[in-house]
C-alpha positions in Angstrom: 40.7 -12.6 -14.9 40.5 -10.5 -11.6 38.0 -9.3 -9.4 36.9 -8.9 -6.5 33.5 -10.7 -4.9 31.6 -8.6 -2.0 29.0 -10.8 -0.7 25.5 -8.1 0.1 24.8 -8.1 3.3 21.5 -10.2 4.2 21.3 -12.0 0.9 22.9 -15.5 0.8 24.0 -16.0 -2.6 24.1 -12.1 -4.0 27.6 -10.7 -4.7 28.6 -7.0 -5.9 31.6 -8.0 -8.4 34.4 -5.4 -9.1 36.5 -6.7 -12.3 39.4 -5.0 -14.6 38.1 -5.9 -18.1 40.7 -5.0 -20.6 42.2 -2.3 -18.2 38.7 -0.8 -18.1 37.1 -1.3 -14.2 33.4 -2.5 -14.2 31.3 -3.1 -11.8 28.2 -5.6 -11.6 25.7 -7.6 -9.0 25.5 -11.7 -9.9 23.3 -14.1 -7.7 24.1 -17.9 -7.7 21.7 -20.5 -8.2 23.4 -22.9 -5.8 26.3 -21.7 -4.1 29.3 -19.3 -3.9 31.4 -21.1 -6.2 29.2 -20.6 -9.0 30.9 -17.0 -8.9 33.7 -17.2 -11.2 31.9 -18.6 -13.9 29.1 -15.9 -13.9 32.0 -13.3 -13.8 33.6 -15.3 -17.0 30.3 -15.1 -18.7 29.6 -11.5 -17.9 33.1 -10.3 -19.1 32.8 -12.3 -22.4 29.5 -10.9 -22.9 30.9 -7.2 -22.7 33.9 -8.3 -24.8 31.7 -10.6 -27.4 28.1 -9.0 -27.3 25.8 -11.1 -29.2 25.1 -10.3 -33.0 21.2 -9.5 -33.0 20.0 -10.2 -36.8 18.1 -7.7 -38.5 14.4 -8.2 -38.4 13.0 -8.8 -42.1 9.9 -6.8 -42.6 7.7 -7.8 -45.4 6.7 -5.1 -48.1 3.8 -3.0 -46.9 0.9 -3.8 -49.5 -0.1 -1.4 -52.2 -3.7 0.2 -50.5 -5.1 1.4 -53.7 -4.6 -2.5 -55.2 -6.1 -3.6 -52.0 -9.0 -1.1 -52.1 -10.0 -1.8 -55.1 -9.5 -5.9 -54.3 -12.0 -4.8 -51.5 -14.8 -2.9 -53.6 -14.5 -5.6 -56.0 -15.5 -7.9 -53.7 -18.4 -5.7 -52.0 -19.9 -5.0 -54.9 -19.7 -9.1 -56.0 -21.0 -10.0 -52.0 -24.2 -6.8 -53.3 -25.0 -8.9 -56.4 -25.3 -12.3 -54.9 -27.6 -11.0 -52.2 -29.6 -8.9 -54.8 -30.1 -12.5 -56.7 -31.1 -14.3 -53.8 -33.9 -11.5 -52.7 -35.2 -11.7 -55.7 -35.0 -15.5 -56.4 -36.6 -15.4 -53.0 -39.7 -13.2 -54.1 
């Protein structure tokens, strides 16, 4: 693995890095937690993420519900909600 580390002028732990990754040249910025010799291994780990990207799972989206089975569900329900208040008025009266 080569490359070049440029340390940015008035940042203390910010380096521009210039790499050959499988004969292709990239170029990106790391910053170190600690110190400079954290450089090589955020290199590594930037290289093997270009080579190795992670696998992102596809999201599993339920089935959307059927509306007319869930209007119906609903006015069902409404009209059951109408008849227990029209017994209590007129248990009421």
């Amino acid at each position: 693995m080569e490359y070049t580390a440029t340390k940015f002028e008035d940042q203390n732990l910010m380096f521009h890095i210039v790499a050959d990754n499988n004969g292709e040249k990239v170029e990106f910025n790391v910053v170190c937690a600690q110190s400079e010799s954290e450089v090589p291994e955020l290199v590594a780990h930037h290289l093997d993420f270009l080579n190795n990207p992670p696998v992102i799972a596809p999201v599993q989206q339920s089935p959307s519900p059927d509306l007319t089975s869930l209007v119906q569900q609903q006015q069902s329900l409404i009209e059951s909600l109408t008849a227990r208040i029209a017994a209590l008025e007129g248990a009421a009266q």
